[in-house]
C-alpha positions as CSV (number, residue, x, y, z in Angstrom):
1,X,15.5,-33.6,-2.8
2,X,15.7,-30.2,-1.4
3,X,18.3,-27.8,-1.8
4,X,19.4,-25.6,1.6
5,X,18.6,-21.9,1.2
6,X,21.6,-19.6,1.6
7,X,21.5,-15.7,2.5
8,X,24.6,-13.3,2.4
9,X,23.6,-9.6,3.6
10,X,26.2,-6.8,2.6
11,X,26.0,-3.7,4.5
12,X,28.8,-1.2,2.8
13,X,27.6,0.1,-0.1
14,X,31.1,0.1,-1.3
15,X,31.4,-3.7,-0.7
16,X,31.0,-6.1,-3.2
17,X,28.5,-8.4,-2.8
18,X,29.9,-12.4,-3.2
19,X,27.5,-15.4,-3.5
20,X,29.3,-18.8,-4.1
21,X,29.1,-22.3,-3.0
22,X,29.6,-25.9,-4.6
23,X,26.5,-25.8,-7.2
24,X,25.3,-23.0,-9.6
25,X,23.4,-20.1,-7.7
26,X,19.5,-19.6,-8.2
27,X,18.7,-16.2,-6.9
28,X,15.3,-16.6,-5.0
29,X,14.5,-13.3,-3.8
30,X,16.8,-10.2,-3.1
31,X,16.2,-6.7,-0.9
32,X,18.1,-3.6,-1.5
33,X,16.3,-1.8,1.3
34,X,15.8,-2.1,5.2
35,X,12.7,-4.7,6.3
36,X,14.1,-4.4,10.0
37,X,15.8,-2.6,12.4
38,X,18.8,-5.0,13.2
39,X,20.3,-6.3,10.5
40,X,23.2,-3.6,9.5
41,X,22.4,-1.6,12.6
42,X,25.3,-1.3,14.2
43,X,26.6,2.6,14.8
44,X,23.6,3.8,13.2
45,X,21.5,6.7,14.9
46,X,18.0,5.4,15.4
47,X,16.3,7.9,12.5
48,X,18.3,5.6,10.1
49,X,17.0,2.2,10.9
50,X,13.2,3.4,11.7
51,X,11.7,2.8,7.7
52,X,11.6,-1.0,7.9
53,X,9.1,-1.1,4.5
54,X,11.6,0.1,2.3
55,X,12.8,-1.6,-1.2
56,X,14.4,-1.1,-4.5
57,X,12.0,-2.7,-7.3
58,X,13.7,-4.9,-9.4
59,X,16.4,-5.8,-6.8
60,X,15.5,-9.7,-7.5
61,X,15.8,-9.3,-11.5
62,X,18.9,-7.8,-11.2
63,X,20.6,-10.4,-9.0
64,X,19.0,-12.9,-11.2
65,X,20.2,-11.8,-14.3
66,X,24.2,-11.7,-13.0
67,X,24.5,-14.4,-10.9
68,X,21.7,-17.1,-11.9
69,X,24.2,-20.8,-12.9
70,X,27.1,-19.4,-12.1
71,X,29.5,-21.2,-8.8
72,X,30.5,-17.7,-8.3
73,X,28.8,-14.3,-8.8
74,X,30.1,-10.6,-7.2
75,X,28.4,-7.6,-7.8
76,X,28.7,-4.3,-6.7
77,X,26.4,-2.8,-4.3
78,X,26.7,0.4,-5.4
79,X,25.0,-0.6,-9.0
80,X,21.8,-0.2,-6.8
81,X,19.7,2.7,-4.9
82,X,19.4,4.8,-8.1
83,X,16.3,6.5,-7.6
84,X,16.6,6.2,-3.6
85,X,14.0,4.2,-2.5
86,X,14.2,6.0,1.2
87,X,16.1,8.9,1.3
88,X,17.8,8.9,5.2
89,X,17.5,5.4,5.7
90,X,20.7,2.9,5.5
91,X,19.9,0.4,3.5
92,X,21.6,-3.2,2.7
93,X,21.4,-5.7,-0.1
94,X,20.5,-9.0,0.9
95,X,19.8,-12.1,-1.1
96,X,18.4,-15.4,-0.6
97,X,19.7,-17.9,-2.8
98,X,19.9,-21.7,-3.4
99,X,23.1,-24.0,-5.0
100,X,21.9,-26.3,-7.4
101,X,23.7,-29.5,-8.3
102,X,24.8,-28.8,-11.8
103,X,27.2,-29.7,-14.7
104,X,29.3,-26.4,-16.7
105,X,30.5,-26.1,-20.0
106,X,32.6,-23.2,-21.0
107,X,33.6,-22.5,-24.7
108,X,36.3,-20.5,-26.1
109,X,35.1,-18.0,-29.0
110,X,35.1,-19.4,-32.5
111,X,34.8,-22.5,-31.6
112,X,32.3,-25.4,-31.5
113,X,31.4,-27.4,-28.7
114,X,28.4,-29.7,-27.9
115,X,26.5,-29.6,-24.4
116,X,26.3,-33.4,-24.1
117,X,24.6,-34.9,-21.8
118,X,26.0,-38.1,-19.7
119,X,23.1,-41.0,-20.3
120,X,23.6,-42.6,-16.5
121,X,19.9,-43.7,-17.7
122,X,18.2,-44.0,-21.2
123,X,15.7,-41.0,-22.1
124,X,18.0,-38.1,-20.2
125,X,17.4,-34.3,-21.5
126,X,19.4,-31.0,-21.0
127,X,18.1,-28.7,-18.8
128,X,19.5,-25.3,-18.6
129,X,19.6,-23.2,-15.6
130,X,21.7,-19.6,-16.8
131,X,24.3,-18.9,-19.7
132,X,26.5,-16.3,-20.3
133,X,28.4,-14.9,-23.0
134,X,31.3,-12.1,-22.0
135,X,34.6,-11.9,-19.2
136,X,34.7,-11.7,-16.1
137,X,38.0,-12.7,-14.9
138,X,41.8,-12.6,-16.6
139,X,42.8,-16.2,-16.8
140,X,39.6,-18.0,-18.5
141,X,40.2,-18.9,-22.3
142,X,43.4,-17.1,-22.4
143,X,46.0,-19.3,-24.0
144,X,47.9,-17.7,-26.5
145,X,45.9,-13.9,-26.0
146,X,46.7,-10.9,-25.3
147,X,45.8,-10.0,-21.0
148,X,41.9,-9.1,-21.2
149,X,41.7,-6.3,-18.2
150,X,37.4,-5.4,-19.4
151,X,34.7,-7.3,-18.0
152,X,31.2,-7.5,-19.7
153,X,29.0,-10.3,-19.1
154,X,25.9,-10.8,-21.3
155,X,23.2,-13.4,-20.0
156,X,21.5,-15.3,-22.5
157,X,18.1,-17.2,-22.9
158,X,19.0,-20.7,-24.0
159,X,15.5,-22.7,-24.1
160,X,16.4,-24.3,-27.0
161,X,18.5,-26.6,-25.4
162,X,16.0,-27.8,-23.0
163,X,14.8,-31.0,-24.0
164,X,17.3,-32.3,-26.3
165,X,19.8,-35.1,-25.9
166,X,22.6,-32.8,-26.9
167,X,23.1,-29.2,-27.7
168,X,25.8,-27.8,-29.9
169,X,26.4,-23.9,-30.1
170,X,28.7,-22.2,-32.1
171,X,30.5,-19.3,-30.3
172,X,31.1,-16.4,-32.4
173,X,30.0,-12.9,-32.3
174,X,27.7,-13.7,-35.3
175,X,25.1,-15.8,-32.5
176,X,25.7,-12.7,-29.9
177,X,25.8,-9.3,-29.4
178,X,29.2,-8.4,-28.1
179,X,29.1,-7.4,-24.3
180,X,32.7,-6.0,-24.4
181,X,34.5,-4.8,-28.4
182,X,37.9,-6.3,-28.4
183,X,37.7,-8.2,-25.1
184,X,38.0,-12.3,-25.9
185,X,35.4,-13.8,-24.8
186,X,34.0,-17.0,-24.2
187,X,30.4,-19.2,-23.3
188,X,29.6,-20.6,-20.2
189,X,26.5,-22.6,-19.6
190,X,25.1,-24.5,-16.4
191,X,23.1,-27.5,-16.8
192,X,21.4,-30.6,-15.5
193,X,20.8,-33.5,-17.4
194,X,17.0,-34.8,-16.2
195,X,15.0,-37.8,-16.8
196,X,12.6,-37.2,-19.8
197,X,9.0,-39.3,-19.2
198,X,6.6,-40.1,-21.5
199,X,3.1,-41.5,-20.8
200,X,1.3,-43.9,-23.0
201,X,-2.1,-43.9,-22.0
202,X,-4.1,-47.5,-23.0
203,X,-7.6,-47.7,-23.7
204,X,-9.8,-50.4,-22.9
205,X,-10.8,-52.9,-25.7
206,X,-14.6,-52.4,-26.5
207,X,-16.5,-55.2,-26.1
């Protein structure tokens, strides 16, 4: 089934840049830059909007890292364009993205909690598309703390999951690194649960 490619262009490098929708995001390509003369054109004198082969390396990684299984992802534009990557031009960050159907599970610290996946059908595995491990926002896993104002996010590799039934990972700084000291934090992954296959291959009898 095929997922409908989104793009959100933000021209103010004082903006922050928003991608949501009802899935996870997968970043699929990202431009911090100018490949035209239109897009973000508007009150611009002519010498700005000429370089149209202009872009940031690593603009992709970058979005991937922040905003890769997450519903919603905001990043500052201004975390980009250090070196320059055309001094005189006006340049905008656009991203191209897709929202995958997915399933979250978020996880308080010091606690345990297992990714479990839903068996609609015999043989289903865990698939994981991004995890992270941090805070970005003052109202997740905050019964009974103290108001968090820092935001850290870490994103983490979790390949071990992939391919098992069911998952269990124990939050605690002793599995991470910690993004943010004396912020409370918490684990949110985005998964699917797919249809594992096997092939048996049979071989003819001799005769």
């Amino acid at each position: 089934v095929g997922v409908a490619p989104e793009m959100v262009v933000t021209c103010d490098v004082d903006t922050v840049h928003r991608l949501n929708d009802i899935g996870v995001i997968s970043v699929q390509a990202a431009l911090y830059g100018r490949a035209d003369s239109e897009t973000c054109s508007e009150g611009r004198p002519p010498s700005e909007l000429a370089n149209t082969l202009c872009s940031q390396d690593g603009t992709a990684d970058v979005l991937k890292r922040r905003c890769d299984g997450k519903r919603v992802c905001e990043v500052s534009v201004n975390v980009f364009g250090t070196p320059d990557p055309c001094v005189g031009t006006f340049k905008y960050l656009q991203t191209n993205y897709t929202c995958l159907p997915a399933s979250q599970s978020r996880v308080c610290r010091k606690l345990k909690q297992s990714v479990t996946v839903h068996k609609y059908y015999e043989g289903q595995v865990i698939s994981v598309y991004g995890a992270t491990y941090g805070r970005y926002d003052q109202t997740t896993c905050t019964y009974r703390r103290a108001h968090s104002s820092m935001y850290s996010l870490m994103t983490l590799c979790l390949h071990s999951c992939n391919g098992k039934n069911s998952c269990i990972i124990k939050v605690d700084s002793s599995m991470f690194e910690d993004p943010c000291v004396g912020t409370y934090k918490y684990l949110e992954v985005a998964y699917i649960c797919e249809l594992f296959c096997s092939y048996i291959f049979f071989h003819p009898a001799e005769t």
